[in-house]
N, C-alpha and C positions, 0 to 999 in steps of 0.2 A: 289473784295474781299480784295486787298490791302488798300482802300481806309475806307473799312467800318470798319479794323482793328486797324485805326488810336486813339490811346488814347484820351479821352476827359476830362482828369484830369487837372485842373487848371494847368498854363504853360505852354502845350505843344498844343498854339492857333497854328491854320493852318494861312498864310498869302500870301499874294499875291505873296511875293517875292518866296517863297518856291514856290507854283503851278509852277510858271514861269521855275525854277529851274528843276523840273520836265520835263519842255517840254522844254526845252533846253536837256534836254539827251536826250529827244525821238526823236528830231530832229537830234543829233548827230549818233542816231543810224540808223536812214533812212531808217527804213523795214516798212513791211505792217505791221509785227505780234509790233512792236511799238508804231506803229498808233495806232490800235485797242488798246491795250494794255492803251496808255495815256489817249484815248476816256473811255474807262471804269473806270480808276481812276476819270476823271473828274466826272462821273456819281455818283460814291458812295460819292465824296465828297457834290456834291449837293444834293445827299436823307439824306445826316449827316447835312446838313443846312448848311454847312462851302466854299459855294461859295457865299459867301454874302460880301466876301471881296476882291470879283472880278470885278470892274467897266465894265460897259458896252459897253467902248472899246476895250479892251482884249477879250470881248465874241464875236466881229464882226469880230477883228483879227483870230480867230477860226475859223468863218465858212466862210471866206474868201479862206479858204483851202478847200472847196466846198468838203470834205470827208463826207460823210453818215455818217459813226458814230461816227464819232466828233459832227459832224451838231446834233443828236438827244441827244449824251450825254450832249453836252453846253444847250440846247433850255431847255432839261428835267430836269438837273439839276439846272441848274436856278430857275426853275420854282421850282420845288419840295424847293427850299433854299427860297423861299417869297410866301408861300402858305398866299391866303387870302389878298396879301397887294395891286393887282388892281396895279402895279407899270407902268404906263405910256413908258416908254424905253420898258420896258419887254414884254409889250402886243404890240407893234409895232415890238419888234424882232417877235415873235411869226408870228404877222398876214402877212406879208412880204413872210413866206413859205406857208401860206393860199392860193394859185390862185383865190378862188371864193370870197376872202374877199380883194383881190386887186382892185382901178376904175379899170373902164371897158378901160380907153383910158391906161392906164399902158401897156408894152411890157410886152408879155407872158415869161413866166419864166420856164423851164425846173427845177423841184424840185422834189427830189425822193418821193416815196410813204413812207417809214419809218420816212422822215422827217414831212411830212405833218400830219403824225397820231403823233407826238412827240406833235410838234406847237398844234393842235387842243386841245389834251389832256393839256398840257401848260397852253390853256386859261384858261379850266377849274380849275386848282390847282392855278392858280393864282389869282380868282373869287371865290374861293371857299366860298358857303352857304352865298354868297352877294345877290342874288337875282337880278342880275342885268339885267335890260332887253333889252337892246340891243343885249349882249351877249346873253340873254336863246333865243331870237327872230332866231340871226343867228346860234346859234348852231342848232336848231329844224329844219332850212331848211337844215342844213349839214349832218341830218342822212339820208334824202331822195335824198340827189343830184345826177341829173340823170350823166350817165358818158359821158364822151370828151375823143377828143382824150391823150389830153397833165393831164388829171386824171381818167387813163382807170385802170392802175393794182392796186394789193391788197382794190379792190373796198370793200371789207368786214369790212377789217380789220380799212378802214377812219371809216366807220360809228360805228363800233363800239367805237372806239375813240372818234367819236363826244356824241355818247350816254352816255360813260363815264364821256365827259365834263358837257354834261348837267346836269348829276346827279350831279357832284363837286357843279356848280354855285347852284342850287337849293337844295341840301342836304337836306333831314327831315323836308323839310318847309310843302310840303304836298300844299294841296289847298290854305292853307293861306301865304301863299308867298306873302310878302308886296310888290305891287305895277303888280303882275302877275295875278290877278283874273278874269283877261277878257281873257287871252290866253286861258286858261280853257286845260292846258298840257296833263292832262289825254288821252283827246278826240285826242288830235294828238296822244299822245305816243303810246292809243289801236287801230289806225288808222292802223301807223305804225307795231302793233304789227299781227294784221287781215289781214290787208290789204284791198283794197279796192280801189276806185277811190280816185286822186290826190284833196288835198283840197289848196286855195290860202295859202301863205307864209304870214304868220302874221308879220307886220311892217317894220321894215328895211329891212327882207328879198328880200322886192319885188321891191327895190329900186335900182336894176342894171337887174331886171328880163327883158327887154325888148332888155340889152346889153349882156345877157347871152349866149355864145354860146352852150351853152344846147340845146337852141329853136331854133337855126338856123339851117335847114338844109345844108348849108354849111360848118359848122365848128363842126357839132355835129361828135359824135363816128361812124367812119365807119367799127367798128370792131366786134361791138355787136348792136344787135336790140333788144331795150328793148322798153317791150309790154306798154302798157297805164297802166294807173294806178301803183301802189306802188311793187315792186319787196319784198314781204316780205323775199325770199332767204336772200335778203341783209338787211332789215331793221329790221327785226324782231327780234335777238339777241339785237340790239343797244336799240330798245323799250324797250324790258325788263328791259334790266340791268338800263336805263336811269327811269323807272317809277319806280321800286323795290328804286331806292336810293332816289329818289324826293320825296317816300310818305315811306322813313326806319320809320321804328320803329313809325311809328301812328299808327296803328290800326285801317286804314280805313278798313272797311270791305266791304263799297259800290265800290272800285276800286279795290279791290283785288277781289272781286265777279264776275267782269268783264273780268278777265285773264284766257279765253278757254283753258282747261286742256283736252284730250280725254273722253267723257263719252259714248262714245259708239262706234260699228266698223263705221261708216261713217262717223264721225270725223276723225277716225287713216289715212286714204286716204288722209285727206287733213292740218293735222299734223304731220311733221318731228320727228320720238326720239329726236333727240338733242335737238329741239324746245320746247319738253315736259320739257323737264329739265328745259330747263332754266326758263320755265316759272312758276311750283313749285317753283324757287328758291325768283324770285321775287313775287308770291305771299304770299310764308313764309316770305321773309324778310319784307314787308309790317304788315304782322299779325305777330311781330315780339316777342309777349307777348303767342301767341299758340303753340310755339315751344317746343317741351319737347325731353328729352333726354329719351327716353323709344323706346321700339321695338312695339311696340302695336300704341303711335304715328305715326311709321314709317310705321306701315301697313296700318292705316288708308291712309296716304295720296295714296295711289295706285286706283285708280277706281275699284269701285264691280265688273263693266264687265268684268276687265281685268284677277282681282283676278276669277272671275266666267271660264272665259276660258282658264286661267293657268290650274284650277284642270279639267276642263274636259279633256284639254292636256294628263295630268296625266290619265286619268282616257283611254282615246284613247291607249296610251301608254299600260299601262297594259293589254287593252283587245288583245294589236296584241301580247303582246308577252304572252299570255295563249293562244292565236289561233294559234303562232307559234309553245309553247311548246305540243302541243298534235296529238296524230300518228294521220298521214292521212287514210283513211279507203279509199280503190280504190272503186270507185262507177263504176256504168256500166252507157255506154253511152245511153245518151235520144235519145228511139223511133222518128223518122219524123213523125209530126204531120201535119196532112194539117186543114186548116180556113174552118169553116163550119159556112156559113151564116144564120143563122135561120129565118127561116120564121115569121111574123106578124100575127097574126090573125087579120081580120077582125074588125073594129070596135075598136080597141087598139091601145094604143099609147106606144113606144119604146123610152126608153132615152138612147144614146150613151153615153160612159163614156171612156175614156181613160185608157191604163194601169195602170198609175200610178194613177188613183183616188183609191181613198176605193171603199171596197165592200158595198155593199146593206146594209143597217143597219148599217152602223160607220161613223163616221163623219168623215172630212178631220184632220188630226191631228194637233195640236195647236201646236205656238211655239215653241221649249226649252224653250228661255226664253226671253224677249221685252224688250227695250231699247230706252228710250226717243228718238227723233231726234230733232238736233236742227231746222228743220224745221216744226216743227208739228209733231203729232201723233207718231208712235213708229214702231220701224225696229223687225223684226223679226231673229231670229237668231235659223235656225236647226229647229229639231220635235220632239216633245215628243210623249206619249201615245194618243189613240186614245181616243176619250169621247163616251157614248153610247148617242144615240139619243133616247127618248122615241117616238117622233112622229112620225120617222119612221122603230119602233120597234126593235133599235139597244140595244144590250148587256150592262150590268152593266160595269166598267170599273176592271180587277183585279187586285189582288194587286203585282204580278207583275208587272203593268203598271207604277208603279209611279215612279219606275227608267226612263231613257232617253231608247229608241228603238235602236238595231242597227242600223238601218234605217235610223233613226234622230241623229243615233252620224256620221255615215259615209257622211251625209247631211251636217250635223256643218265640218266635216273637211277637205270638198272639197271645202263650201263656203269664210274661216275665212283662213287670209294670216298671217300664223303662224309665219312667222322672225315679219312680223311688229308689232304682238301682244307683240313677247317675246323680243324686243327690245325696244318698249314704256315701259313694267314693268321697265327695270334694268334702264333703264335710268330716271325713274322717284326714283325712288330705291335710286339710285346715288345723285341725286338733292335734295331731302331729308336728305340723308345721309351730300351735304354742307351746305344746312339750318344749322344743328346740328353744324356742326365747326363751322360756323361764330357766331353763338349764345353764345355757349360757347369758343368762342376762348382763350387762354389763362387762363383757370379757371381751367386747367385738371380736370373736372368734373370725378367721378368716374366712372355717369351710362353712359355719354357720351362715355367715352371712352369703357366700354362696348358694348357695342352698335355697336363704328364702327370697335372696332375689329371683332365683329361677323360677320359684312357686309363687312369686307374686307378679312376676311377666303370664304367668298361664292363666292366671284368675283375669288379670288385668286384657288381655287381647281376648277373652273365649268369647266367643259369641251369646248374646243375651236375645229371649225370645221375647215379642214382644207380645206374645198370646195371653191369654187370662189365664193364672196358674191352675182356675177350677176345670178350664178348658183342656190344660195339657193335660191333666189329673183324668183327664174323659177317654181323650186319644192321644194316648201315649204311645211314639213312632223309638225305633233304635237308633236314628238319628237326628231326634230332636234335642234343640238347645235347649240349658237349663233355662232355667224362669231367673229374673232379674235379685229377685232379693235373695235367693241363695246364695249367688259370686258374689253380689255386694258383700254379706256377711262371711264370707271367706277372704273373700278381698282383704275388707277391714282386719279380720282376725291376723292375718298374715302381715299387715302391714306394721298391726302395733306389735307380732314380736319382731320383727325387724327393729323395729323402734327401740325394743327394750336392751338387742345384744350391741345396737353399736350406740346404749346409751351414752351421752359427754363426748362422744369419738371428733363429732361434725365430717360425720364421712359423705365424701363429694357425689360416690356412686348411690349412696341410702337417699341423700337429698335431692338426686337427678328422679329415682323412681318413684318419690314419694309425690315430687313433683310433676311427674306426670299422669298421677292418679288424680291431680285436681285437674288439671286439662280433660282430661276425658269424662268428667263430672258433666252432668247437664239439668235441666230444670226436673227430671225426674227423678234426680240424686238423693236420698233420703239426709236425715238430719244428721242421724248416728255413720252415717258413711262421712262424711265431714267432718265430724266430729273425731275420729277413729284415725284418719289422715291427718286431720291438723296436731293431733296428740303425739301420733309418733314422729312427726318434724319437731316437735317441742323435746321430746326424750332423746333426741339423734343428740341436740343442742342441749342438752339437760345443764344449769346452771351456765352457758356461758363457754359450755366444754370442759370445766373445773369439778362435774359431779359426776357420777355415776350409779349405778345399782350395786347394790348388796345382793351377796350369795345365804345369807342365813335363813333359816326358817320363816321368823317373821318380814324378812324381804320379800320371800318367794310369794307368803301370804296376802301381804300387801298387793302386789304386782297382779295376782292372778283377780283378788277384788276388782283392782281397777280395769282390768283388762277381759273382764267377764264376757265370754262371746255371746252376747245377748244385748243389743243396741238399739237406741229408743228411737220410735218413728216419728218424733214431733220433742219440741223443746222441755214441755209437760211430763213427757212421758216416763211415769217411776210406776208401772204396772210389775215388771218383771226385775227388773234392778233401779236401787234407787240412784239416782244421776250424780247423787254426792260421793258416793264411795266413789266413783272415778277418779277424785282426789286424791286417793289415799297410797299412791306411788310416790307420794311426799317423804312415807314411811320408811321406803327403800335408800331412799338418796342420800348416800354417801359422799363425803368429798375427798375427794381420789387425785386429783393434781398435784403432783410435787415437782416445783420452780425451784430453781437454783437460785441463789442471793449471794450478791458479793458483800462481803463485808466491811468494806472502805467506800462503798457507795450508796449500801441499803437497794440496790435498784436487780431487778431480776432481768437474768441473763441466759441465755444458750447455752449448755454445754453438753459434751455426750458423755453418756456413766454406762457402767455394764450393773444388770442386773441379772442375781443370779437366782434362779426359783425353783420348782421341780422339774421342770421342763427341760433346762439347762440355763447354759450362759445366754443372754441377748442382749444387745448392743440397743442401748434408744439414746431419744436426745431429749433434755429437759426443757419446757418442762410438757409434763405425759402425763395420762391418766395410769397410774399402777393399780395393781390387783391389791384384793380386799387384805385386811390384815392379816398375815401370816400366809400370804402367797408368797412373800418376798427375803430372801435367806440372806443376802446381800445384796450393798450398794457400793458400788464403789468407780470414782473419779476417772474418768478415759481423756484426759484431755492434756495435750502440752502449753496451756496457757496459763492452767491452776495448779496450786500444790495439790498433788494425790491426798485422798481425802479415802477409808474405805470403811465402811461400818454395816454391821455386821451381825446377826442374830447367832448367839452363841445355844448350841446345842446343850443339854443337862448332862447327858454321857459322854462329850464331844471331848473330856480329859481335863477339861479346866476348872479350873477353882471354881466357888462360888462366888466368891467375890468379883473377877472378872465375868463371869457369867451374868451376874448381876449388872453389871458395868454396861455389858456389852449392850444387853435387852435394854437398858436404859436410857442410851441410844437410839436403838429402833425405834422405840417407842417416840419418845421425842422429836423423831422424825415424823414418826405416824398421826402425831398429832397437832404438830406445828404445818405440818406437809410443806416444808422448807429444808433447802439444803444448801449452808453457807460454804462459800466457796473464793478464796482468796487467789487474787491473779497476781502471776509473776511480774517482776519488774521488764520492762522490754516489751509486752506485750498488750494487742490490744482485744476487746470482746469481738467476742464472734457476730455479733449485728454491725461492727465496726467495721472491722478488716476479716473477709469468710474465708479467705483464702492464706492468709498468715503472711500476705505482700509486704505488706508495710512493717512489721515487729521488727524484724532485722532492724529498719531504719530509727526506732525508737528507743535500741539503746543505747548506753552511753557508752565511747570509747573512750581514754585517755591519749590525749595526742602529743604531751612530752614525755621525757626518757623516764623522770624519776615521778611518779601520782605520787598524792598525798594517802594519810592513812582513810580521812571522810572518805574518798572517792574511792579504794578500795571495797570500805564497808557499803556503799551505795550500789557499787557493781554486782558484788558477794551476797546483799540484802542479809550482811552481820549486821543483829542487833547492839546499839548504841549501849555502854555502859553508864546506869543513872549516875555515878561517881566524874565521870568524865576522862577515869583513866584505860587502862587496856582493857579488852575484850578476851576475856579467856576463850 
């Protein structure tokens, strides 16, 4: 936090000598909480780009101190400081904490697990949308690498880093990825993401495979027996996020078609909630142009089945509690009956039938209601009404029948495992809900932000059970509440993208609910629920309300890292995600404020401008957070206190020369990167923090009050410029 607070105002460059200066006290001061402490300044100063003027011996000095989180702030920062520049030193620091990318005759190395998910991720920000295939080759076998001894823990959490990286190196290339069209990545990524039998390691991967001690039984894992074929537990997150960024924002619709979403209950058995999520998320971010900020959107993406046995939920529910609200009427106990076998007549034939078949004349009852399988034909689910048989002379059907049977509701809700039904909805619910932030991140959308305050009041009021989840998991009722840490983790999810759309905004209504999710926190609050809340109050505020989020590739990238719906249950905790990337919305942050300056005062002032975008005209007041560069076609001055000022992005066809073309965008640009707009006030008038209402200007200017003025006090009324000669004013 100290480091991301460092000015970046001309002069006050960060430099080597200062950093050094820095770890010269931390070393004088010789604690843990110092260590940590200068590892974390290191970290912010490389997501700020400003370890670029740190040589590569000073960075070996560093991890020569063999401390974890120095080790992952130096590796991380660096890398995040040369995104994209492939830097030769850097990718050998990195690959050095790789074990599986060291020869094979190299001495095994004792490297922590945080460091290893730091380096892996590294390559990728260092490669970043290069296409490079050596790297997309060995990262592809790094999201499947079976475990060893010497890289047994936070096995979740490598691969997710490696899937990270992959999307880095490959960003938005999608299929046509120059020089990658025979890997055909899809095919691994949905491999990884299904699962299935292990497929060979494309290229260099397979080029230590016979030195790997993955395959030896003597040096492989004697801790874990991991089965044949692909453990999706572990890969399946990393496929996601790795295919959702390698095909962002195309519109392929043939590989997003291919991302199993539950459509019906014998899927949900062999689909994880959290799985669902994620996998919603990379198929919206794929179809990244479907996205809409609407609730009717957001219902759509939920499966019919699911919606279909939510409301019969509902509808279960009601009937126990009208079977519970009405008197019982004491019955008399049933006469002992004895079995009387009937005899056969002669010559006839007798069909046995069971109790639960129908009677004589009705058919077996159909359905509720059928559900494709993805293996063929269709799963039945529950029993509706019975149909008449005309051929063997059964009844019409009535019209009481066309509701569900008790029969067939009490059928549907012995067969249907109610936690797993209502924790695939919210979690799909959720995933949706981050489609929405990453889409409009930074644009504080109005309907967006509608939207996820409504789905973050429904996480925030549902009721939590306070049963043992192994216990709901046992007896699961249609009207039980979810289990606590699933709405947490939806909670959370929903809250940071909220966070991310009305990044820099400081909106009153984002800050009223974000604030009220700490109030309803209590001592069984997890860490990562805390942590999920106080982050998106910090992106509401991002910089001060002067910043905001980026719409590009490697923004959306960044963002979805740090907002990874997977949240750690203790301070420690980098099993599944390592705690540092949560940083890495650093990478996003744009500075998006443009203040108006007077230019006889130097001091920033109010004024309103119209800006003109694709949307249309809209009227604001300075100063604003504006949209990312080249959302904005023009700027120009609305105000009767300054001269009209109006500038202006000139089109290439738009008929004008080049040269003003040139001119024009020269301008913009100057605006876009100073994010200043000087603004000269009229004589007579005062600023708008002065006088809001324009009461007083009248009073402020000068009249002449004899017959004949002189010529000064013309020109001072006229605000005619003064000739340097000191004769007439043309």
């Amino acid at each position: 936090a100290t480091a991301l607070q460092v000015s970046e105002a001309p002069g006050s460059e960060v430099t080597r000598g200062w950093i050094l200066h820095h770890k010269s006290e931390a070393a004088a001061a010789s604690g843990q909480g110092s260590i940590h402490s200068h590892a974390g300044f290191l970290c912010g100063l490389g997501l700020r780009g400003s370890l670029k003027v740190m040589p590569l011996a000073d960075c070996y000095k560093y991890l020569r101190l063999q401390q974890d989180t120095t080790s992952v702030a130096v590796v991380l920062g660096m890398a995040a400081s040369h995104i994209g520049s492939m830097e030769p030193g850097l990718t050998r620091m990195c690959c050095v904490h790789i074990p599986s990318m060291l020869p094979a005759t190299y001495s095994d190395m004792e490297v922590a697990s945080p460091v290893q998910c730091a380096a892996v991720l590294s390559l990728g920000l260092l490669f970043a949308r290069s296409a490079h295939r050596m790297m997309t080759e060995l990262l592809v076998a790094e999201i499947g690498r079976r475990p060893s001894d010497r890289a047994l823990h936070d096995r979740e959490g490598y691969s997710l880093a490696s899937g990270f990286a992959l999307g880095c190196v490959c960003l938005g290339l999608g299929a046509d990825a120059p020089g990658l069209a025979d890997l055909q990545l899809h095919t691994w990524l949905l491999r990884y993401i299904h699962g299935g039998p292990e497929m060979p390691m494309p290229g260099v991967a397979t080029r230590d495979q016979k030195h790997n001690p993955n395959h030896d039984p003597a040096t492989c894992s004697s801790l874990i027996a991991e089965p044949d074929g692909i453990n999706v537990s572990i890969t399946s997150p990393a496929g996601c996020i790795a295919l959702a960024l390698v095909f962002l924002q195309t519109n392929n619709d043939a590989v997003a078609s291919r991302i199993v979403i539950p459509n019906n209950i014998f899927q949900l058995d062999y689909i994880r909630p959290d799985f669902a999520m994620l996998r919603l998320v990379a198929r919206c971010l794929i179809m990244w142009d479907s996205i809409h900020a609407s609730d009717d959107w957001l219902d759509q993406q939920v499966p019919p089945f699911l919606s279909q046995l939510v409301n019969d939920a509902k509808s279960l529910q009601q009937a126990a509690a009208a079977q519970a609200s009405q008197p019982k009427v004491p019955s008399e106990p049933p006469a002992p009956r004895s079995v009387v076998h009937p005899r056969t007549p002669t010559g006839s034939s007798t069909v046995m039938r069971s109790p639960q078949a129908p009677p004589p004349g009705r058919a077996a009852s159909s359905p509720l209601f059928t559900t494709p399988s993805p293996l063929g034909g269709f799963v039945a689910v529950g029993r509706t009404r019975g149909l008449g048989d005309a051929a063997t002379g059964g009844t019409a059907p009535q019209e009481d029948e066309d509701l569900p049977s008790e029969s067939g509701m009490l059928g549907l809700a012995t067969e249907v495992d109610w936690l797993l039904v209502h924790q695939t909805e919210v979690n799909i619910i959720a995933g949706a809900c981050l489609a929405i932030g990453l889409r409009f991140a930074g644009t504080g959308d109005p309907a967006a932000k509608s939207v996820l305050l409504g789905r973050l009041r429904m996480f925030r009021d549902a009721p939590r059970s306070d049963a043992h989840p192994a216990l709901m998991a046992s007896q699961p009722t249609p009207g039980m509440d979810l289990d606590r840490t699933t709405l947490e983790t939806c909670q959370s999810v929903v809250a940071m993208a909220l966070g991310m759309v009305m990044a820099g905004t400081g909106d009153l209504c984002a800050l009223r609910m974000l604030r009220s999710l700490r109030k309803h926190a209590d001592l069984e609050t997890g860490y990562g629920v805390h942590m999920a809340t106080h982050t998106a109050i910090g992106w509401v505020f991002l910089g001060g309300g002067r910043y905001t989020f980026d719409q590009d590739p490697l923004s959306i990238a960044a963002l979805l890292m740090a907002a990874f719906p997977r949240f750690p249950g203790s301070l420690t905790d980098n099993r599944c995600h390592l705690q540092a990337f949560r940083h890495l919305y650093v990478l996003a942050a744009r500075h998006r404020c443009v203040e108006a300056v007077e230019v006889d005062t130097q001091q920033p002032v109010e004024v309103d401008v119209t800006l003109a975008t694709a949307r249309g005209a809209e009227k604001v007041t300075l100063p604003r957070l504006i949209a990312a560069s080249g959302g904005v076609r023009a700027v120009t001055l609305d105000s009767e206190r300054y001269w009209p000022v109006t500038i202006c992005r000139a089109a290439p066809d738009g008929g004008s020369g080049p040269s003003l073309v040139a001119a024009s965008n020269r301008w913009m640009s100057a605006l876009e990167a100073s994010r200043r707009l000087y603004v000269k006030r009229r004589s007579g008038h005062l600023p708008h923090k002065v006088d809001r209402l324009g009461a007083q200007c009248a009073a402020q200017a000068w009249f002449p009050t004899f017959t004949t003025p002189q010529r000064h006090h013309l020109e001072q009324l006229l605000q005619i410029p003064k000739a340097e000669t000191g004769g007439a004013a043309a």
